[in-house]
PDB file of N, CA, C and O in Angstrom:
ATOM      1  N   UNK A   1     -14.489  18.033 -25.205  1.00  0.00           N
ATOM      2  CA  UNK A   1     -13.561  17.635 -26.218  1.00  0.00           C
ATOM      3  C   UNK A   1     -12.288  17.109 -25.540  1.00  0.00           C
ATOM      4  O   UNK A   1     -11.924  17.684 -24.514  1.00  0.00           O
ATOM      5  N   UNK A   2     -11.469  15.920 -26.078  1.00  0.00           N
ATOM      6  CA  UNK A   2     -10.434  15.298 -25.665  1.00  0.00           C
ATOM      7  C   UNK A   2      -9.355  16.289 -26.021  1.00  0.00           C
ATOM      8  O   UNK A   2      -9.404  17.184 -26.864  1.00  0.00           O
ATOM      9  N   UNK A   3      -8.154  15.876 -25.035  1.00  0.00           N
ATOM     10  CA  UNK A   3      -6.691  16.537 -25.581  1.00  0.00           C
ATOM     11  C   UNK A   3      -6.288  15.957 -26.838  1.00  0.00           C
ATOM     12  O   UNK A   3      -5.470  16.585 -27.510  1.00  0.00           O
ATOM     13  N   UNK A   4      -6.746  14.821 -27.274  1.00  0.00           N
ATOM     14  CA  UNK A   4      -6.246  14.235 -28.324  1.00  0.00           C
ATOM     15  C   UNK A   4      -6.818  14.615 -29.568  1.00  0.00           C
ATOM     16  O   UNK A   4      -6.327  14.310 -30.655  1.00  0.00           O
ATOM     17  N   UNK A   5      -7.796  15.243 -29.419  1.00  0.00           N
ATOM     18  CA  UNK A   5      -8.959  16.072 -30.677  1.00  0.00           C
ATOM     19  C   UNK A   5      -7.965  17.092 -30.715  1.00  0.00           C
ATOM     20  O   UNK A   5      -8.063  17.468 -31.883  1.00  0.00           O
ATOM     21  N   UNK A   6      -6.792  17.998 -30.022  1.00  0.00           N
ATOM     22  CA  UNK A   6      -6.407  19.199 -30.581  1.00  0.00           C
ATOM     23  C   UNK A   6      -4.880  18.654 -31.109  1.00  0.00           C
ATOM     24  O   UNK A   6      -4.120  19.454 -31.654  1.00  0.00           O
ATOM     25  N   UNK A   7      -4.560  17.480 -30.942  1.00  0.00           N
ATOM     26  CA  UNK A   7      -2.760  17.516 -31.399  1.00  0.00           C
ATOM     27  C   UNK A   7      -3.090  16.479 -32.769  1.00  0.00           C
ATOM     28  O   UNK A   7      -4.012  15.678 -32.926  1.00  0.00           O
ATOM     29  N   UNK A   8      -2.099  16.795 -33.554  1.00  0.00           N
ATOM     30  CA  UNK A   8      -1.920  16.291 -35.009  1.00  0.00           C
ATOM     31  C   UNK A   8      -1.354  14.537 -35.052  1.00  0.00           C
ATOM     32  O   UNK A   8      -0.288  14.287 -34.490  1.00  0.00           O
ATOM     33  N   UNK A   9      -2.023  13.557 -35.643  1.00  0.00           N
ATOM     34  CA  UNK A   9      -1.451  12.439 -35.414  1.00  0.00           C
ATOM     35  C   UNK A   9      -0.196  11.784 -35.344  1.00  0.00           C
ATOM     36  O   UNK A   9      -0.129  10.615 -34.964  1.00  0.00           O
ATOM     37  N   UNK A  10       0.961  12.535 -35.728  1.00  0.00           N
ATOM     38  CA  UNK A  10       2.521  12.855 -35.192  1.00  0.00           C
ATOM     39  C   UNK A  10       2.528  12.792 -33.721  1.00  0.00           C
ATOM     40  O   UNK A  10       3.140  12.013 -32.990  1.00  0.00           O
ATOM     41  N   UNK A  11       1.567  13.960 -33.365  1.00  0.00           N
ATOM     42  CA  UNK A  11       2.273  14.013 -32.156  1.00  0.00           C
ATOM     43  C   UNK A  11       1.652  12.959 -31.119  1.00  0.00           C
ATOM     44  O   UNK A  11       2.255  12.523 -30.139  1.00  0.00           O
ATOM     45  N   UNK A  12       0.557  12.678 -31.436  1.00  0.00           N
ATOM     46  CA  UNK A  12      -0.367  11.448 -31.042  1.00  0.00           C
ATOM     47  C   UNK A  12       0.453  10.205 -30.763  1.00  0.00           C
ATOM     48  O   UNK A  12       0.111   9.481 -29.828  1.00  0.00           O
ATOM     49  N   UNK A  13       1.673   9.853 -31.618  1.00  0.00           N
ATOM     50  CA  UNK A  13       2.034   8.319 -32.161  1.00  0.00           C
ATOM     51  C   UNK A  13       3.414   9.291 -30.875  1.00  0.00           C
ATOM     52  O   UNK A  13       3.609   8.788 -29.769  1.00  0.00           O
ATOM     53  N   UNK A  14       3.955  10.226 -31.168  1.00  0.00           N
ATOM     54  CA  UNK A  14       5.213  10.153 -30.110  1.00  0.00           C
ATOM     55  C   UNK A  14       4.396  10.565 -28.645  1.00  0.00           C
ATOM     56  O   UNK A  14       5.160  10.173 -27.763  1.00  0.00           O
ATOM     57  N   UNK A  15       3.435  11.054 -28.130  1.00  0.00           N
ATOM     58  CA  UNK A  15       2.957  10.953 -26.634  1.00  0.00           C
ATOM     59  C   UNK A  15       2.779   9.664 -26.371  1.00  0.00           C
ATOM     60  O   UNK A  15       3.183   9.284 -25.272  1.00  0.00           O
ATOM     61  N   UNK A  16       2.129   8.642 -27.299  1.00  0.00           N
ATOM     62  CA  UNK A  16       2.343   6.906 -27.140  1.00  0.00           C
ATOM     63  C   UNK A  16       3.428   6.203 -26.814  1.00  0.00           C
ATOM     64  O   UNK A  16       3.412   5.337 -25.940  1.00  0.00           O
ATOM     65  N   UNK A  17       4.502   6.535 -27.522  1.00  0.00           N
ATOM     66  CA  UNK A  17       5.831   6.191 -27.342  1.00  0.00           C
ATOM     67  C   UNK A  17       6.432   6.282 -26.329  1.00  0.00           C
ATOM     68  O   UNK A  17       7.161   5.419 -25.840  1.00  0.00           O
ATOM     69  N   UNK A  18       6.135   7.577 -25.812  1.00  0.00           N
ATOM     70  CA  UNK A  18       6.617   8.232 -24.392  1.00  0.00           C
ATOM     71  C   UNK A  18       6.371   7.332 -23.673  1.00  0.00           C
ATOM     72  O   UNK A  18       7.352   6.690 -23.299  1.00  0.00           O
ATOM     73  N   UNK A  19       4.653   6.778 -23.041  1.00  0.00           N
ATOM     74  CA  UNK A  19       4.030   6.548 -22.526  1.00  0.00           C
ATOM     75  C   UNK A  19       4.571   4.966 -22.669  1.00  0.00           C
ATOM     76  O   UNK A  19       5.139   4.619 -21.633  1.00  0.00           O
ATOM     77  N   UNK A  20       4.532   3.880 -23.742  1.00  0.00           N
ATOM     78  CA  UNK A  20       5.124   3.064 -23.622  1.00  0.00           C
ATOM     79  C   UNK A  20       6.325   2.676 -23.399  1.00  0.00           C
ATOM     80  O   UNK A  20       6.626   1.484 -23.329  1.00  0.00           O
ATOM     81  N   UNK A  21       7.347   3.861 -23.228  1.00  0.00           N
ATOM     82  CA  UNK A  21       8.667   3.874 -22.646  1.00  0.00           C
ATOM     83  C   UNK A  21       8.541   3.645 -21.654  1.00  0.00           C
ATOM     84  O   UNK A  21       9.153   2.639 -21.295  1.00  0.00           O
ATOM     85  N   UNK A  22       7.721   4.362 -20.594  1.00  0.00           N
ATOM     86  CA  UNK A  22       7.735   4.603 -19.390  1.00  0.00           C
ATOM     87  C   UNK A  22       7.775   3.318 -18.650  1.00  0.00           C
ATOM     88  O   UNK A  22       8.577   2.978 -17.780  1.00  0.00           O
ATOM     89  N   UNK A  23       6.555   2.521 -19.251  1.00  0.00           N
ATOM     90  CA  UNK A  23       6.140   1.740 -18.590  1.00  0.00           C
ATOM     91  C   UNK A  23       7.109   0.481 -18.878  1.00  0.00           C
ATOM     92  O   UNK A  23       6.596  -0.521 -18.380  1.00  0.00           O
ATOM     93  N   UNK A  24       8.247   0.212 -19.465  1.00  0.00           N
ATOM     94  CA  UNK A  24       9.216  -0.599 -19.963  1.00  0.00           C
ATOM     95  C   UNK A  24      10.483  -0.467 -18.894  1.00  0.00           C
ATOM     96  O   UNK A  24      11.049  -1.360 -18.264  1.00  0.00           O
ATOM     97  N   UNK A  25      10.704   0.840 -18.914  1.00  0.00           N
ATOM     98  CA  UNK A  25      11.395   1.226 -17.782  1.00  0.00           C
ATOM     99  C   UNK A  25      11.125   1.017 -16.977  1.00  0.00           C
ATOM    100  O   UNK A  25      12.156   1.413 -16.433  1.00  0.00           O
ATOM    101  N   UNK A  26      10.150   0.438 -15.636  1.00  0.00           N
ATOM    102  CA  UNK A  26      10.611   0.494 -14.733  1.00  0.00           C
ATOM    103  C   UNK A  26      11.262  -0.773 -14.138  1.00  0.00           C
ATOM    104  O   UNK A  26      11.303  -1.832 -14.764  1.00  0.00           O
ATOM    105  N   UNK A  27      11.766  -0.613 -12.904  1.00  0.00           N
ATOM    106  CA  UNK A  27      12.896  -1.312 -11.976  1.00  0.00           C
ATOM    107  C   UNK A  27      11.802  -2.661 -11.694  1.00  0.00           C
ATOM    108  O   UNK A  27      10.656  -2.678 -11.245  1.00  0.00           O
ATOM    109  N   UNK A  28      12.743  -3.797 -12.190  1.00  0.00           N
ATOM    110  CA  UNK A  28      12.010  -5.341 -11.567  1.00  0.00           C
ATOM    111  C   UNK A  28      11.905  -5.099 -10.031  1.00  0.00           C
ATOM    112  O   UNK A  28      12.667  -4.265  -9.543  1.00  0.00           O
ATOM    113  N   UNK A  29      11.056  -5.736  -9.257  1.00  0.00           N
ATOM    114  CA  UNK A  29      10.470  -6.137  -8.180  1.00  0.00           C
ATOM    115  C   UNK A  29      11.252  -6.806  -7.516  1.00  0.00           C
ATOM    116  O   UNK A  29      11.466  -7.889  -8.061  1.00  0.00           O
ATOM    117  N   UNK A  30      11.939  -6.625  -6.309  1.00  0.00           N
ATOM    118  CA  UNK A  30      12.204  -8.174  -5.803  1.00  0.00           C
ATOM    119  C   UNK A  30      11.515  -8.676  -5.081  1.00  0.00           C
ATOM    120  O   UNK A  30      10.637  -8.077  -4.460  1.00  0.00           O
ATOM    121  N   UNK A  31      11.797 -10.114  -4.981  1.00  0.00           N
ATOM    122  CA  UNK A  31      10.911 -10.714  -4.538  1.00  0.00           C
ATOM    123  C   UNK A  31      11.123 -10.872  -3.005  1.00  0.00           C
ATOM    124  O   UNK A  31      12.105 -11.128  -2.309  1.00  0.00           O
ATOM    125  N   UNK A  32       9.683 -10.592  -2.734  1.00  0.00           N
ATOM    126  CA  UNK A  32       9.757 -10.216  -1.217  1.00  0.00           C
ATOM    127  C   UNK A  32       9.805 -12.063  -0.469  1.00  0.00           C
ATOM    128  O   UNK A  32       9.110 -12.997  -0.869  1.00  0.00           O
ATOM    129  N   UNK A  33      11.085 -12.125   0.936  1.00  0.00           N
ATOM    130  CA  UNK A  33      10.900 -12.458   1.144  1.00  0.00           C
ATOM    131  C   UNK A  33       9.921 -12.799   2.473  1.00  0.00           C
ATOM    132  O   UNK A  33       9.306 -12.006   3.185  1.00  0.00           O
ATOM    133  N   UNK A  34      10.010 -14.445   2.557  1.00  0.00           N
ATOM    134  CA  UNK A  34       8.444 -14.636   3.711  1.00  0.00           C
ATOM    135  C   UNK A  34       9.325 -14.932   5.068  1.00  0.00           C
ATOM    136  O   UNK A  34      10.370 -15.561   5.228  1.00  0.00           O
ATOM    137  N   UNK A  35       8.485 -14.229   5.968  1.00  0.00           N
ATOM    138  CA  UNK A  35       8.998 -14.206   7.341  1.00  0.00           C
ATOM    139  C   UNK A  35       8.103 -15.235   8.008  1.00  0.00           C
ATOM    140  O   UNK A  35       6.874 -15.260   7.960  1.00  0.00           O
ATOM    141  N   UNK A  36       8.863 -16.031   8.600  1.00  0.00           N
ATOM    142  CA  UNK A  36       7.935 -17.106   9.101  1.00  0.00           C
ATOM    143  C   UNK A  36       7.384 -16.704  10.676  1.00  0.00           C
ATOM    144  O   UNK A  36       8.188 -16.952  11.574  1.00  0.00           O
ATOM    145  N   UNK A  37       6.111 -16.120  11.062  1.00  0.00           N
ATOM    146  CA  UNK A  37       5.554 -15.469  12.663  1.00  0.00           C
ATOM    147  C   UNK A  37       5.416 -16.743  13.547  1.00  0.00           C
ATOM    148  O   UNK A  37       5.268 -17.792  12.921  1.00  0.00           O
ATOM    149  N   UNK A  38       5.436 -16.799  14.618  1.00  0.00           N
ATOM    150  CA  UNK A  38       5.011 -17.929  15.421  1.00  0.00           C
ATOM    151  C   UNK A  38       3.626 -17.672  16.122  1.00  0.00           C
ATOM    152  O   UNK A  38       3.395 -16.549  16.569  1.00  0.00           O
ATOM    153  N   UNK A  39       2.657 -18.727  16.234  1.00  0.00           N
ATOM    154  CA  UNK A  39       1.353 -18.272  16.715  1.00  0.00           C
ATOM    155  C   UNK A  39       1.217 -17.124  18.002  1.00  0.00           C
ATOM    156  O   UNK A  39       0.191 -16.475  18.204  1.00  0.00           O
ATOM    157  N   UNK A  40       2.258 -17.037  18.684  1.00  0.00           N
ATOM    158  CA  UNK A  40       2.363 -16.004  19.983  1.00  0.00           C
ATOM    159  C   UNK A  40       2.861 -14.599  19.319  1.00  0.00           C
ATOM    160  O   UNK A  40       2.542 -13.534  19.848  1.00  0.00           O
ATOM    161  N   UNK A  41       3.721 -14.647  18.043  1.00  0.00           N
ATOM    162  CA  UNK A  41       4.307 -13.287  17.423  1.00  0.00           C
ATOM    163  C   UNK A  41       2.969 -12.712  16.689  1.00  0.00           C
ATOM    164  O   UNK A  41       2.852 -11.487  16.712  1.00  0.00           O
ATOM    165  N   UNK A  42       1.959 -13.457  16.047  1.00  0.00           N
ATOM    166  CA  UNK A  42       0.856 -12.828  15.411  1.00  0.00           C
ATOM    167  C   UNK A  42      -0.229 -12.542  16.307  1.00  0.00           C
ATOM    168  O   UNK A  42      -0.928 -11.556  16.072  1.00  0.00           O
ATOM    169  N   UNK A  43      -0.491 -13.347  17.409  1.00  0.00           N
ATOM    170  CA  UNK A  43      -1.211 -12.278  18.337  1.00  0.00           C
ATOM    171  C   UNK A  43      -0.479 -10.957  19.117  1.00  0.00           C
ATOM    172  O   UNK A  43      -1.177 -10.001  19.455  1.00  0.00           O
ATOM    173  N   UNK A  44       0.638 -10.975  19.315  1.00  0.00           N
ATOM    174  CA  UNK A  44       1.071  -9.770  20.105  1.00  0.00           C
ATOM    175  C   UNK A  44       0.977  -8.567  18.967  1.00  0.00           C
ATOM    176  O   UNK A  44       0.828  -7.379  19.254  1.00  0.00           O
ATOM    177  N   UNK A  45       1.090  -9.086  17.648  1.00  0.00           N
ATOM    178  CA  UNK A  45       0.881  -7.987  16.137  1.00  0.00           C
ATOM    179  C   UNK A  45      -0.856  -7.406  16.254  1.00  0.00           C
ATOM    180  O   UNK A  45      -1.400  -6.345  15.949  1.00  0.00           O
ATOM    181  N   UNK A  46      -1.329  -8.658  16.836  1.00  0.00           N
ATOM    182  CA  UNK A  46      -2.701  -8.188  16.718  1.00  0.00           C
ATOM    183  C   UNK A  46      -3.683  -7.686  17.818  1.00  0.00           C
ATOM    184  O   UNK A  46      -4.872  -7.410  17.663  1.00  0.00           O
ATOM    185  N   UNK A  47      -2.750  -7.606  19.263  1.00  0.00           N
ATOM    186  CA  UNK A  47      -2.840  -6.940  20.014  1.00  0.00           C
ATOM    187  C   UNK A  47      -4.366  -7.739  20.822  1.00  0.00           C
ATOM    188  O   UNK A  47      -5.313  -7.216  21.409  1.00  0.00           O
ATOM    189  N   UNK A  48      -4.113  -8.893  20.580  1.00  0.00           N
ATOM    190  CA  UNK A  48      -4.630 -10.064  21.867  1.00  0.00           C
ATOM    191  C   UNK A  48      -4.559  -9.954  23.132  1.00  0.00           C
ATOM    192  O   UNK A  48      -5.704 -10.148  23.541  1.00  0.00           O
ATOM    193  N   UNK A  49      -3.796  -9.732  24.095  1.00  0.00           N
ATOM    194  CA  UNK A  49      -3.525 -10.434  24.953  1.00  0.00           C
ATOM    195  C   UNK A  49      -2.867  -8.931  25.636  1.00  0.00           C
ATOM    196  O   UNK A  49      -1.874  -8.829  26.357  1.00  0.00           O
ATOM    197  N   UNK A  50      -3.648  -7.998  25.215  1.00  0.00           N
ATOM    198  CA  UNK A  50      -3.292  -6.628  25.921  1.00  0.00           C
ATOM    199  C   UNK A  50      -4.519  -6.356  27.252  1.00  0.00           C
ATOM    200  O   UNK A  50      -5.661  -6.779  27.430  1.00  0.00           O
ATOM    201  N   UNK A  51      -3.586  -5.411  28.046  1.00  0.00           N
ATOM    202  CA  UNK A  51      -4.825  -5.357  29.289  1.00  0.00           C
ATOM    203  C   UNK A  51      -6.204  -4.328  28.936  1.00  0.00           C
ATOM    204  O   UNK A  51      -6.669  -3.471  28.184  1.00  0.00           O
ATOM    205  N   UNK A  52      -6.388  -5.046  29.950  1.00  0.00           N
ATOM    206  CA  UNK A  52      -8.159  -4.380  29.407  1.00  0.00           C
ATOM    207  C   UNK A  52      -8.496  -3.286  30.879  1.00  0.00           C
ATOM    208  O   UNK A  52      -8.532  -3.802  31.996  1.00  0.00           O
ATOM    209  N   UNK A  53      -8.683  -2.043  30.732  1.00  0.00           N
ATOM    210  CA  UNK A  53      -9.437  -1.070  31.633  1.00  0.00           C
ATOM    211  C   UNK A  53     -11.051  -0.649  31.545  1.00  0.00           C
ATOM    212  O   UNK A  53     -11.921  -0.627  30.675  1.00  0.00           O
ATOM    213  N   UNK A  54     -10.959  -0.399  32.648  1.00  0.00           N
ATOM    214  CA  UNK A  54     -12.697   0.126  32.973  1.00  0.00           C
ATOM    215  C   UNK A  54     -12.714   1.309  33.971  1.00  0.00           C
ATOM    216  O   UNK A  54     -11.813   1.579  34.765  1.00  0.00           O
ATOM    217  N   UNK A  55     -13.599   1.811  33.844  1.00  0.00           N
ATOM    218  CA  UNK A  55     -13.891   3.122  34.463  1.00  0.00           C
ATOM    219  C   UNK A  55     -15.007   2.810  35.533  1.00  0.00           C
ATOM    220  O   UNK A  55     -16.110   2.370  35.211  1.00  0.00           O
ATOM    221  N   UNK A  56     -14.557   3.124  37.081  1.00  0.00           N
ATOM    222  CA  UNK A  56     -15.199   2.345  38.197  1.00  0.00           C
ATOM    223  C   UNK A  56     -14.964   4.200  38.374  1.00  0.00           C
ATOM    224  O   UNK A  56     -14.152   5.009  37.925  1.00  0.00           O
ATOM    225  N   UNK A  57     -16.051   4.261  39.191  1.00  0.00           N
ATOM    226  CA  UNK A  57     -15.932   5.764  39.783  1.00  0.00           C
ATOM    227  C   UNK A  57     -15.901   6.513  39.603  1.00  0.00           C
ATOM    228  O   UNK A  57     -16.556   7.291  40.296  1.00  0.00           O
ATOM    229  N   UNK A  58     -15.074   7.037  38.441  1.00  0.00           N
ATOM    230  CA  UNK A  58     -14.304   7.737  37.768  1.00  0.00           C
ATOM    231  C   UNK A  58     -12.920   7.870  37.854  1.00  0.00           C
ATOM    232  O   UNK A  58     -12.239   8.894  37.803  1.00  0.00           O
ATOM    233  N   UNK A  59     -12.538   6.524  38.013  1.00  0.00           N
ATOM    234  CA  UNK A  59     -11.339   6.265  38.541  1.00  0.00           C
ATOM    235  C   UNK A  59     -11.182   4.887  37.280  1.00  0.00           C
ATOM    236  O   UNK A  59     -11.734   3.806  37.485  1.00  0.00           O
ATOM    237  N   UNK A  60     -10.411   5.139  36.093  1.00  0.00           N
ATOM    238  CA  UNK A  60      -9.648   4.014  35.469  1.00  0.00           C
ATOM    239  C   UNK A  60      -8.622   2.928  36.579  1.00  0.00           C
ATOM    240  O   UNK A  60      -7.711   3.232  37.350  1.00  0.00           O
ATOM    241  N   UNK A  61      -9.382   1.287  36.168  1.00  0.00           N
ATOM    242  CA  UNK A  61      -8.951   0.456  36.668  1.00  0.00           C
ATOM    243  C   UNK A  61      -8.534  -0.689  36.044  1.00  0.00           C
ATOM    244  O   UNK A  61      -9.398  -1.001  35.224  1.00  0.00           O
ATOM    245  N   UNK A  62      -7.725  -1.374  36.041  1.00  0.00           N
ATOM    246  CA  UNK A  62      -7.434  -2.357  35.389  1.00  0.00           C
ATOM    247  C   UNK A  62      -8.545  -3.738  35.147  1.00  0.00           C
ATOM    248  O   UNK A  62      -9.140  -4.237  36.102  1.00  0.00           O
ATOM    249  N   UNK A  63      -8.627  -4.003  34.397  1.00  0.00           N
ATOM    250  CA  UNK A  63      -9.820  -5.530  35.022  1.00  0.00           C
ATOM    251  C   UNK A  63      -9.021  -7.190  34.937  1.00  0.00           C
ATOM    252  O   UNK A  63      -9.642  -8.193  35.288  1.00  0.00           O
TER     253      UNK A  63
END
């Protein structure tokens, strides 16, 4: 059985109200601005051009 099967249609129409308040209220968005990356700033973000190791021996080495 729903919560709404036990409250009287009064109280039905003001939990709505509530609920459409809420959502009226909230704070506008701003608008995000755009950062312009340069092709060398989005690989270093994406972690390109990082060194690479290997395990010789049991000794970590650079390659």
């Amino acid at each position: 059985m729903k919560f709404a099967d036990h409250l009287s249609k009064s109280d039905i129409q003001k939990f709505n109200q509530l609920r459409r308040g809420s959502k009226q209220s909230k704070p506008e968005s701003k608008p995000k601005r755009k950062e312009e990356l340069s092709f060398k700033d989005v690989e270093e973000l994406m972690g390109m051009n990082r060194d690479t190791y290997k395990k010789v021996r049991g000794r970590v080495r650079g390659k």
